[in-house]
N, C-alpha and C positions, 0 to 999 in steps of 0.2 A: 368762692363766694366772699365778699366783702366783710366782715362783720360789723353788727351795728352795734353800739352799745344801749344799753337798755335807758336811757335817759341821755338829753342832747344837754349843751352845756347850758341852754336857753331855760328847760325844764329845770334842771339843778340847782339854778339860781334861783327859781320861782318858789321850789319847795324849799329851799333855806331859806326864804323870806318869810312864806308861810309858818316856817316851824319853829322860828323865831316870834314870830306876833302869836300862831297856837300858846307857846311857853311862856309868854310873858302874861295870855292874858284866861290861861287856863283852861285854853279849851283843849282837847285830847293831841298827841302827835299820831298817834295811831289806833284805830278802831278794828276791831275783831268781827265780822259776821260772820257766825255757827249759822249757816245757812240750812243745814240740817242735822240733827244726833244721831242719825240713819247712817252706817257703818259696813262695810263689805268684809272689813279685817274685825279679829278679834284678838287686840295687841294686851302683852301681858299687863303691860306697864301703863295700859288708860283704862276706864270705867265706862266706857262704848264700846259697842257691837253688834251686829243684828241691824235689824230692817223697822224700824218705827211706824206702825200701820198709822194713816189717821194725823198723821204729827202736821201741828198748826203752822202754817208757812204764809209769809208774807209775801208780798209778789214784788215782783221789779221795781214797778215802779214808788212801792213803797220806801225800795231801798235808796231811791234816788233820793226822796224827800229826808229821809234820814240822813245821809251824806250831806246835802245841803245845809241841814242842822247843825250838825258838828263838825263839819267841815275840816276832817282830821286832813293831817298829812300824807299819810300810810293807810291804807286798807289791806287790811288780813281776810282773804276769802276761805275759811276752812271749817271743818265740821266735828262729829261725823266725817263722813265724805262727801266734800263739796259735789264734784264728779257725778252723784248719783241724782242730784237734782239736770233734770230735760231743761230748764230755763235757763240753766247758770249764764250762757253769752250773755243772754238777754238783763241778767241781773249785774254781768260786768259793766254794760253798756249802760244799766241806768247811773251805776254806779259814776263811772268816767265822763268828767265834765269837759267842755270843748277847750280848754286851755292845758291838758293834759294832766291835771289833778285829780282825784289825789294819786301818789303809787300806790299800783296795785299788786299785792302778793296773793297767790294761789296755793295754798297749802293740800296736797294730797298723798295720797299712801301710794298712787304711779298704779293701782291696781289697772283701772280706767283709761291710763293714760298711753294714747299713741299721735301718729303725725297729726289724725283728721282734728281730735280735739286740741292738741298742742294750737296748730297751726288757728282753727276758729278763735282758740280763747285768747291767743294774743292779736289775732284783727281785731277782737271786742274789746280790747283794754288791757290784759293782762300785760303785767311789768317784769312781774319776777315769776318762775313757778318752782317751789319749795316740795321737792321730793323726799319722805321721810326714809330713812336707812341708818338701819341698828349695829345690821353685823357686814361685814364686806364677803359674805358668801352663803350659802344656803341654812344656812343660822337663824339668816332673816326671816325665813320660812315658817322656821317653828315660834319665832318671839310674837311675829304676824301673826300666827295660826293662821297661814292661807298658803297652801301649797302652790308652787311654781312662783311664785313674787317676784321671789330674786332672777330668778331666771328672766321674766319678763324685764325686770328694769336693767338686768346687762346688757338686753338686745334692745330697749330703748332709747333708756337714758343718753349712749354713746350715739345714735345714730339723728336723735333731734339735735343733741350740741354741735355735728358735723352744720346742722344749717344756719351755725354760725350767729346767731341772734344773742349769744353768750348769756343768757336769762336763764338760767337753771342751776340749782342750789339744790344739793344733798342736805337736810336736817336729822342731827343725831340727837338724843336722849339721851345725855350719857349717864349710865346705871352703875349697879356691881357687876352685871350682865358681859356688860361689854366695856368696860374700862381698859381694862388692855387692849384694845382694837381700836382707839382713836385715832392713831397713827396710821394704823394701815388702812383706817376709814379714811384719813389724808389723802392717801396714797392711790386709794381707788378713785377717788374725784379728780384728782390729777390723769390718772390713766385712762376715763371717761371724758377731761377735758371741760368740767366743771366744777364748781363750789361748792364748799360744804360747810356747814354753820353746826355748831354744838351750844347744847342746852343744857339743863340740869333736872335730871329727873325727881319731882316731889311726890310724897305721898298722899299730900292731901287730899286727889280725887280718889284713889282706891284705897288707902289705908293702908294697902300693903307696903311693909318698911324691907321687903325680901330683895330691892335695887335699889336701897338704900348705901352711900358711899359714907362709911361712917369708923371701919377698924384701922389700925396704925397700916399695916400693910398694903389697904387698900387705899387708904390717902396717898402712901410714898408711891404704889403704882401711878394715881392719877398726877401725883407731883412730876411726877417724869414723861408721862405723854402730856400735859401740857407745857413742858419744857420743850419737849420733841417739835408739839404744834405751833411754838412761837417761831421756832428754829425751821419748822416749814413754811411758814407765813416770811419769812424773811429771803427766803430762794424762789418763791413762788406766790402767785396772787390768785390762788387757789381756796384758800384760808380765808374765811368771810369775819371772822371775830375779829377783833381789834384787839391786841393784846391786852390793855386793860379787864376787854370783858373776860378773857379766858382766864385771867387771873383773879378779880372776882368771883370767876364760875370756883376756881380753887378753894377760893375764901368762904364760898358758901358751904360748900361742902365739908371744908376743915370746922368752922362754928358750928354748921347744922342751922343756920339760919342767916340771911341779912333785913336787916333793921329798916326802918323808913322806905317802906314798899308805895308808891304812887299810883294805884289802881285808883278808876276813876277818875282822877286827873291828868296824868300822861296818857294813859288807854285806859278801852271799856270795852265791855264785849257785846253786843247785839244776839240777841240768841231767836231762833227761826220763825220765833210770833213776833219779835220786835220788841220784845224787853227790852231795857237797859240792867246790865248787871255788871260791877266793879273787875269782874275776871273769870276766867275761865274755872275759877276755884271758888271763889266766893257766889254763890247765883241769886242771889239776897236782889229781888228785881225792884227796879228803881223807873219814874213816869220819865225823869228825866236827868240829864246828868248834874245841874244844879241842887235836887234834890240827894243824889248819890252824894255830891261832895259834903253836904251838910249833915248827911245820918250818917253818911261810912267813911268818907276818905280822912275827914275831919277828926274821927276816932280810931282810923285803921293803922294796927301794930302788928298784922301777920306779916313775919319775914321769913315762912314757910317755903318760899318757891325761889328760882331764879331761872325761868323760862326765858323762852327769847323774846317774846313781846315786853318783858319787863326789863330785860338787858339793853334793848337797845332804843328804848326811849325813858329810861329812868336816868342818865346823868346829867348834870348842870348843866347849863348852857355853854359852857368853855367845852365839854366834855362832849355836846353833840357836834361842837363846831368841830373838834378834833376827829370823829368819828368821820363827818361830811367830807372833812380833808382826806382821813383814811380810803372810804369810796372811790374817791375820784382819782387816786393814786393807783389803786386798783384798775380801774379801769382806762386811766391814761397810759398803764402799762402795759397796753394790751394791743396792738395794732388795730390801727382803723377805726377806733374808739375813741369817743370825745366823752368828756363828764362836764 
């Protein structure tokens, strides 16, 4: 089978045009819909889980008008677990506008995930789908708390990348948990034939500081697997960070905080009534995102977090361009692929 890449060089263009005129004139690069806080897993390291009876949802087509609003570059579909909402095509479709805008990312735990859904949600729009994975073996089981997980996404995950659409992204948290596994969480994306992006695990939503990276020992471990993961990202295009951000991701964990956080103005989050709130951490709800920028972003000095929504639309405009170049390298390295 061919493969396609997930964005034509046509698209590519459009969204660097767009995320250049979002940036310059402050509207978001990327937008979050928590489509619901209704959860199937019950993960150590978040403050969700369980089934939310009754929980206020917005429909499709609200989401449309929302997007037309803010008109981000990036959409994040995730939750909770997206998955677990019956509309979701329906809300990708309002989502994606006829010019192929904005990207669409799918954020899920893969509990849900097989061909029939794979294959509907990217006829509806889906661009990328972001599978979450802690440990590279039944580890993930227990950090999940949802027995057989791992097993389900070893017999998935490799058998959707065969149909060659190259859209599929491993997401790691990286903790005290699993700090020593980043590498061979490398290593399993490589062996499955897809990408994997690392994050930074904060405490802010649970409080709990017990995956917190913060003793001499456990810095010099994560100093050396992201040594290791630069050093994979340079043999292979497997590696979805950009070396910068893995190195940041370093620096956050070495301070315990970065400075000059951009919620609200690079991203926001949409939460499943149609809030506006600054971040997945902060849910201080806001009518609108002018209003956000005036009461919070205008006064915001939490450099608590270094999530991937914040990684990779917080750097200067030099710093996205380099990024966009990174991309397209990526996937000009790939056969059959245009960026």
């Amino acid at each position: 089978m061919t493969k396609v890449a997930p964005i034509t060089a046509s698209q590519g263009i459009r969204l660097l045009a767009q995320g250049i005129r979002n940036y310059l004139t402050k509207q978001p690069l990327v937008v979050s819909y928590e489509v619901t806080l209704s959860c199937n897993c019950n993960c150590r390291h978040c403050d969700l889980g369980g089934v939310i009876k009754d929980e206020k949802q917005i429909k499709p087509e609200d989401y449309a008008s929302i997007t037309r609003r803010l008109n981000p570059v990036a959409v994040q579909i995730s939750g909770g677990e997206p998955l677990l909402r019956k509309d979701l095509a329906s809300i990708v479709r309002a989502i994606k506008q006829p010019h192929g805008t904005p990207y669409v990312i799918l954020v899920t735990n893969g509990v849900l995930l097989n061909e029939h859904n794979y294959l509907s949600l990217r006829q509806a729009g889906v661009n990328q789908f972001s599978v979450s994975l802690d440990f590279p073996d039944e580890r993930h089981d227990e950090f999940r708390r949802h027995a057989g997980l791992y097993k389900h996404l070893e017999q998935w995950i490799p058998r959707l990348a065969k149909l060659g659409y190259r859209d599929i992204i491993l997401n790691t948290a990286i903790t005290r948990a699993n700090v020593r596994e980043l590498a061979s969480l490398a290593r399993k994306a490589i062996e499955w034939d897809v990408s994997i992006s690392y994050s930074a695990y904060t405490p802010l939503r649970t409080g709990n500081t017990d995956y917190c990276i913060s003793d001499k020992e456990d810095l010099n471990v994560l100093r050396r697997q992201i040594e290791e993961l630069i050093k994979l990202s340079k043999q292979s295009n497997h590696i979805a960070n950009p070396e910068p951000v893995l190195l940041s991701t370093l620096k956050f964990f070495t301070q315990g905080h970065l400075p000059r956080c951009k919620a609200g103005i690079r991203f926001l989050v949409v939460m499943p009534d149609g809030s506006l709130v600054p971040c997945s951490l902060h849910r201080i709800k806001y009518s609108s995102q002018k209003e956000m920028i005036e009461k919070f972003s205008s006064f915001n000095r939490c450099g608590g977090c270094y999530v991937a929504i914040r990684s990779y639309s917080e750097p200067q405009i030099l710093g996205q361009l380099r990024n966009v170049a990174y991309y397209c390298r990526r996937f000009l390295s790939q056969k059959g692929q245009v960026c």
